[in-house]
TORKOL-4160 file (C-alpha; in steps of 0.2 Angstrom, whole numbers, padded with zeros to 4 digits, m for minus):
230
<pt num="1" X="0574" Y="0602" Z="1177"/>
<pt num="2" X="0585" Y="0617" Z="1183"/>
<pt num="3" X="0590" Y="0628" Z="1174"/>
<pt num="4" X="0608" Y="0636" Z="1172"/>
<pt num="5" X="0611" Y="0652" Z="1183"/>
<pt num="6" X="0608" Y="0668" Z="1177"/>
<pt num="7" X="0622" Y="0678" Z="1183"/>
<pt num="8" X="0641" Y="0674" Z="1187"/>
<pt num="9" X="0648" Y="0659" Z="1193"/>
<pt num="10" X="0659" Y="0655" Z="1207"/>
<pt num="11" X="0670" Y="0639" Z="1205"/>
<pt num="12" X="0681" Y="0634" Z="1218"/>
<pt num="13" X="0686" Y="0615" Z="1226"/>
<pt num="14" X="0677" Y="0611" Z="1241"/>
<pt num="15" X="0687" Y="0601" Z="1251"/>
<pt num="16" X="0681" Y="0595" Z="1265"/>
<pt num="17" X="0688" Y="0583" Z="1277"/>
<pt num="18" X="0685" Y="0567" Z="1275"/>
<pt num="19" X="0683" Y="0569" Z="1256"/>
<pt num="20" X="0688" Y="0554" Z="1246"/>
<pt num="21" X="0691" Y="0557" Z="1225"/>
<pt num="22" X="0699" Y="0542" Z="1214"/>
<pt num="23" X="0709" Y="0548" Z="1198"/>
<pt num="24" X="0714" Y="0538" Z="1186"/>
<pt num="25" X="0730" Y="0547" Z="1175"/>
<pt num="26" X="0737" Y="0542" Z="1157"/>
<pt num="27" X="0752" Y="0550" Z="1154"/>
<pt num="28" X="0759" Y="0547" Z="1136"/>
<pt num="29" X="0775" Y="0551" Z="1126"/>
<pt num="30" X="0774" Y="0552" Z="1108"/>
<pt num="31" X="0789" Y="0551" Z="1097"/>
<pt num="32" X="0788" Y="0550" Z="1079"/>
<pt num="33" X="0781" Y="0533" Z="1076"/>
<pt num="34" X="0782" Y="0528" Z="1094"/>
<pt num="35" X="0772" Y="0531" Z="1112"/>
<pt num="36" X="0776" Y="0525" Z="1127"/>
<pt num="37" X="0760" Y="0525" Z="1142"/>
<pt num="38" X="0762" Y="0526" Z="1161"/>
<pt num="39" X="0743" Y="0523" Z="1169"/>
<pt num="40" X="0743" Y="0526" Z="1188"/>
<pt num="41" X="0728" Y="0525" Z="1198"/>
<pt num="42" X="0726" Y="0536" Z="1215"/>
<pt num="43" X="0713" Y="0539" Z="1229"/>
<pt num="44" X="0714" Y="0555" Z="1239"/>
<pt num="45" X="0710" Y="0558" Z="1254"/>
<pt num="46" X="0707" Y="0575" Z="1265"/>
<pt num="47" X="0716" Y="0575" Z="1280"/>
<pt num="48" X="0714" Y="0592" Z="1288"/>
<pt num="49" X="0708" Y="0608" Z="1282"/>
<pt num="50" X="0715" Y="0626" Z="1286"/>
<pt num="51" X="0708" Y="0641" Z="1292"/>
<pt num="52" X="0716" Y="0648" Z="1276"/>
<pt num="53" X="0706" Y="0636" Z="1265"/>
<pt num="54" X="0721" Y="0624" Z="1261"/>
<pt num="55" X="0717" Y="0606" Z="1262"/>
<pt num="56" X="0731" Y="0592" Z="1267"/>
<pt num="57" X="0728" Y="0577" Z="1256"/>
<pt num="58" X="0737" Y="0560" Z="1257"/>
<pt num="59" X="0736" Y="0550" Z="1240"/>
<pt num="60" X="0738" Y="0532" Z="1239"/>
<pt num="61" X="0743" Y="0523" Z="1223"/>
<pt num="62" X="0728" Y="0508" Z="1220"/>
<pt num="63" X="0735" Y="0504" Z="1201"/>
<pt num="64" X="0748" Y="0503" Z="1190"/>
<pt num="65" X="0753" Y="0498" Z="1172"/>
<pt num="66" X="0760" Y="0506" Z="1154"/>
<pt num="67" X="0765" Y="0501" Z="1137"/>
<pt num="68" X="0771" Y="0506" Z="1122"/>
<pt num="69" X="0766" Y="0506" Z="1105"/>
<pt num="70" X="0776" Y="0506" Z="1089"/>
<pt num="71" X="0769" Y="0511" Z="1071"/>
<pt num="72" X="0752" Y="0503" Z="1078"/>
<pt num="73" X="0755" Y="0489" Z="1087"/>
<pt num="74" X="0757" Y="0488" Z="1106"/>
<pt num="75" X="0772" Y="0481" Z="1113"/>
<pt num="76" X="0770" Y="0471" Z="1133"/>
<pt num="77" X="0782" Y="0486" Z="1145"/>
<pt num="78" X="0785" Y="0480" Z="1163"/>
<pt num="79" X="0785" Y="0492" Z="1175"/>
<pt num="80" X="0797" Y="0490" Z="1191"/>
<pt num="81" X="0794" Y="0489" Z="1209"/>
<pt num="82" X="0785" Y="0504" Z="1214"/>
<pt num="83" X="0784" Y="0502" Z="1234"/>
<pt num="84" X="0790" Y="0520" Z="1234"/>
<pt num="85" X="0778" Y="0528" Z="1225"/>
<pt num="86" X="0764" Y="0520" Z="1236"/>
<pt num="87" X="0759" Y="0535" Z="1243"/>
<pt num="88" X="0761" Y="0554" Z="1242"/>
<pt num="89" X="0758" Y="0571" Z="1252"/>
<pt num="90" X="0748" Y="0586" Z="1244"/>
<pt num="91" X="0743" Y="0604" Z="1251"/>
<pt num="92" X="0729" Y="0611" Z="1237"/>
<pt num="93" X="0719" Y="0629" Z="1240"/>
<pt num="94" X="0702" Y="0630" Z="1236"/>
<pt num="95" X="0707" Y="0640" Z="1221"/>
<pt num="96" X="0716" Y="0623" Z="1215"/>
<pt num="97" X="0733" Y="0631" Z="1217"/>
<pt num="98" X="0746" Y="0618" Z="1223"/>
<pt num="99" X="0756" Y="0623" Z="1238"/>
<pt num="100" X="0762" Y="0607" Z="1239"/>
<pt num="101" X="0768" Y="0593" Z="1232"/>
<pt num="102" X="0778" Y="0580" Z="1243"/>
<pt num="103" X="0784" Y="0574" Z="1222"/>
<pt num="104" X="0800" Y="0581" Z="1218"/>
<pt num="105" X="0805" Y="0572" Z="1203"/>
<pt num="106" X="0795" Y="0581" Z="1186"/>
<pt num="107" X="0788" Y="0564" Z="1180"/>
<pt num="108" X="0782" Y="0557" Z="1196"/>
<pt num="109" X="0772" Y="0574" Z="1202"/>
<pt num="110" X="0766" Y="0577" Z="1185"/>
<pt num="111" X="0750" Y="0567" Z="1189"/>
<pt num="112" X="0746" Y="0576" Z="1205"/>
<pt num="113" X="0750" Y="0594" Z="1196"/>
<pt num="114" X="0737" Y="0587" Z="1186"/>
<pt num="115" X="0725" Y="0586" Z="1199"/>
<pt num="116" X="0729" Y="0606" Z="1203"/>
<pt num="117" X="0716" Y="0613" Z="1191"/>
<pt num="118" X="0717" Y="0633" Z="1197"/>
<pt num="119" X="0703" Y="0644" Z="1198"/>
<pt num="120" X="0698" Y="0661" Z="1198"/>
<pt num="121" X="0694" Y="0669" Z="1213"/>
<pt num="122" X="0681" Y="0679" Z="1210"/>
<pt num="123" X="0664" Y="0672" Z="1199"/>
<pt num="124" X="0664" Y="0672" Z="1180"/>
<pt num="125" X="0653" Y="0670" Z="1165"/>
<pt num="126" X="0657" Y="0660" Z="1151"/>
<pt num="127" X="0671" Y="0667" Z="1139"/>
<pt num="128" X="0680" Y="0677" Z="1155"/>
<pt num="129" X="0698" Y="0673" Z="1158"/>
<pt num="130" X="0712" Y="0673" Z="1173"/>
<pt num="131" X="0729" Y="0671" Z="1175"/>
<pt num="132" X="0736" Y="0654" Z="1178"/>
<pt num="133" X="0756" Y="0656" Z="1178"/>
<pt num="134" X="0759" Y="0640" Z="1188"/>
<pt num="135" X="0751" Y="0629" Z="1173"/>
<pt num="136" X="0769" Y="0631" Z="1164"/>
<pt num="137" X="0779" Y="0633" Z="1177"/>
<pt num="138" X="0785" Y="0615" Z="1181"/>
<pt num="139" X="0787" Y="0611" Z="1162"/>
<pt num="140" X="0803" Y="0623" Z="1163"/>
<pt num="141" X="0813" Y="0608" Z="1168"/>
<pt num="142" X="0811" Y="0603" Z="1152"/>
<pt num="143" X="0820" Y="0616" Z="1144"/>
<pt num="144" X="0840" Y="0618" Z="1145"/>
<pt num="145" X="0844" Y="0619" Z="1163"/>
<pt num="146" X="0852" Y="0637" Z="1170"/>
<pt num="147" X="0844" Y="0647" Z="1155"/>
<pt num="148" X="0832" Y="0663" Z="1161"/>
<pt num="149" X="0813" Y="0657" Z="1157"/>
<pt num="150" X="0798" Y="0666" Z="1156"/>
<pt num="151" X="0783" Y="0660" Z="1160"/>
<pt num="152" X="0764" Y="0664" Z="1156"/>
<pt num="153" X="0747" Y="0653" Z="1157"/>
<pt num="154" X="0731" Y="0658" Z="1159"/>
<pt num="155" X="0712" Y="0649" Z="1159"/>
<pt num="156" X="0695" Y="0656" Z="1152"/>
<pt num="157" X="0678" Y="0648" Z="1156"/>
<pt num="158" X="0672" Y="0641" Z="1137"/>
<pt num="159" X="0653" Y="0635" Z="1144"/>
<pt num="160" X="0641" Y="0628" Z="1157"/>
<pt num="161" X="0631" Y="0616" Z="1151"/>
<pt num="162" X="0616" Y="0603" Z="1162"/>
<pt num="163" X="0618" Y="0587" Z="1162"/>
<pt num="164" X="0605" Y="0578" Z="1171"/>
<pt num="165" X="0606" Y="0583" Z="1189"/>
<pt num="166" X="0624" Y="0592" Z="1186"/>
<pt num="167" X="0630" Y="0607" Z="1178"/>
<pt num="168" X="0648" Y="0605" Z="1171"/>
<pt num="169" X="0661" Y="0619" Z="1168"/>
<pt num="170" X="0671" Y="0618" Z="1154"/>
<pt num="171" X="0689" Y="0627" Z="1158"/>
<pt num="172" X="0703" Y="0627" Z="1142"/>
<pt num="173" X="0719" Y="0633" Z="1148"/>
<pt num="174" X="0735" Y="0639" Z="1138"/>
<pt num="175" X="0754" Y="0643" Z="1144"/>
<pt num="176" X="0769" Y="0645" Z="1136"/>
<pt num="177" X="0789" Y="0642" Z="1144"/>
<pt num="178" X="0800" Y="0652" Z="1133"/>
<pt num="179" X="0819" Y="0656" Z="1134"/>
<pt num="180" X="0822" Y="0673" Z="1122"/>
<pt num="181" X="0827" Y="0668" Z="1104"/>
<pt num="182" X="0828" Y="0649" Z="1111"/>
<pt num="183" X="0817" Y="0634" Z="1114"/>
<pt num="184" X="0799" Y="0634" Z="1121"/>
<pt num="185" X="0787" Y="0624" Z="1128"/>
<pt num="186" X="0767" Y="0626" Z="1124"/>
<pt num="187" X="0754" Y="0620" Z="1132"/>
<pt num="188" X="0735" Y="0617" Z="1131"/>
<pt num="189" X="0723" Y="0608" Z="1140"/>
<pt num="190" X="0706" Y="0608" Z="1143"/>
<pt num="191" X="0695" Y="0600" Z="1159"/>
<pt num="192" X="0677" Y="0594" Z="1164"/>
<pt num="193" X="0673" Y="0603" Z="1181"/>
<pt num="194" X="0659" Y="0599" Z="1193"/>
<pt num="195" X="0653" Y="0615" Z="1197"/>
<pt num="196" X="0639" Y="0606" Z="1210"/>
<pt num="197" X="0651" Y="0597" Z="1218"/>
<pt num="198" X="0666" Y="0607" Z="1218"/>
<pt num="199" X="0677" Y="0592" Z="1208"/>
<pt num="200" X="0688" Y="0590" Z="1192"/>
<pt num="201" X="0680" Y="0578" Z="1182"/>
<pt num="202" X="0693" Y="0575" Z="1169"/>
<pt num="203" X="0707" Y="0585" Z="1163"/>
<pt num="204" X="0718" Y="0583" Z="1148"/>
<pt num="205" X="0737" Y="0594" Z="1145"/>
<pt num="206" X="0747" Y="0592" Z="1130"/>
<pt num="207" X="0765" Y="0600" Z="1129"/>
<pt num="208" X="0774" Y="0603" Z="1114"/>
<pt num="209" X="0794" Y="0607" Z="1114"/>
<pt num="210" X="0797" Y="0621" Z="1098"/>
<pt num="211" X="0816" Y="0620" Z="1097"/>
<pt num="212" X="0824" Y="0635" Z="1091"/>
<pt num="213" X="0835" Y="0627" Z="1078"/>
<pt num="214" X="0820" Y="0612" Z="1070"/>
<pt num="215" X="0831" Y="0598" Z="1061"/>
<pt num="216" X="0834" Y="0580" Z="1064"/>
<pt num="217" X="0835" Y="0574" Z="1081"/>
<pt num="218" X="0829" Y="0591" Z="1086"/>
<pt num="219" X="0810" Y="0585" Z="1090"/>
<pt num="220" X="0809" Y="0575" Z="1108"/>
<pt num="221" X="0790" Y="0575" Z="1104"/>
<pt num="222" X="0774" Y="0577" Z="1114"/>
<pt num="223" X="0769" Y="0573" Z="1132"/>
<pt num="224" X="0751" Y="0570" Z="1136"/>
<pt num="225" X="0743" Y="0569" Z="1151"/>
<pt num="226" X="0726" Y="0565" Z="1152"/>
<pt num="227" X="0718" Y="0564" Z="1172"/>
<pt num="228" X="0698" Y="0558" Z="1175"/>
<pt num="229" X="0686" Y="0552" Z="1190"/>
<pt num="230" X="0685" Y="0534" Z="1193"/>
């Protein structure tokens, strides 16, 4: 059995064309005693792969379904035609950052953000941290539209651990979208990385809405997304 490296750590994506990853994504609403679920399943595809180490990617939707739960009990939800959602455009760096996303629509690209787990460039050890702004950046759409936002995020590498034939990385992240003395958005996630492989494994985000002025009818609840290898 192998043993875990010694030193620093470098983790990255490696895309590669050819490449094909399945996802499966579970985004979920909560709302006092009610949750409503959107499951979409998408294989990815490399396309091409630039001499600056981005990767064109083409997703294609394989599955589909939801529901909804209230106080405990599910409730049958259909879900319309979806024949434009069948397929999707991406351009990810190695790093994980998202140049692209041919998504425009905050709850439709939400999966494929998902997917966008950054890195850090340079290698790491267990408890080190970096920057990761563009985490909360796409949840300011959910905060009063032409209002000043800040934005902040960052990651830190909590442990390697062996598993068998694979060591896995274990990233939490944390990002906040704030307007000054208004409303904010937190964040927190945590993912599963295959550091042999250079693939997310699974990846969880929750984001939270802290109103400035708490009261009835002031809480919208909280969004969920959880993304893992099929």
């Amino acid at each position: 059995m192998l043993g875990l490296p010694d030193g620093p750590v470098v983790l990255g994506w490696r895309w590669v064309p050819g490449l094909e990853l399945a996802y499966r994504s579970v985004g979920s609403r909560r709302v006092q005693q009610m949750t409503t679920r959107r499951v979409e399943e998408w294989t990815y595809q490399v396309r091409a792969l630039a001499d600056d180490g981005v990767a064109s990617l083409d997703g294609r939707l394989t599955g589909l379904g939801g529901g909804v739960e209230v106080d405990g009990e599910e409730v049958p939800l259909a879900v319309g035609d979806q024949s434009s959602e069948e397929s999707v455009g991406l351009r990810l760096s190695m790093d994980g950052r998202l140049v692209w996303c041919g998504r425009r629509a905050f709850d439709r690209a939400l999966p494929h953000r998902g997917l966008a787990l950054r890195l850090p460039s340079l290698a790491v050890l267990p408890f080190d941290e970096w920057p990761d702004p563009g985490l909360a950046r796409p949840f300011a759409s959910l905060l009063p539209l032409d209002l000043d936002v800040e934005v902040e995020g960052s990651s830190r590498l909590v442990a390697l651990a062996r598993h068998g034939a694979t060591t896995l990385a274990t990233v939490d992240s944390r990002g906040m979208v704030s307007v000054r003395g208004g409303p904010r958005v937190s964040l927190s996630g945590t993912a599963s990385w295959d550091a042999e492989r250079g693939v997310l494994v699974r990846r969880q985000l929750t984001a939270r809405y802290l109103s400035s002025r708490p009261g009835p009818g002031q809480d919208p609840g909280v969004l969920e997304l959880e993304l893992f290898e099929v």
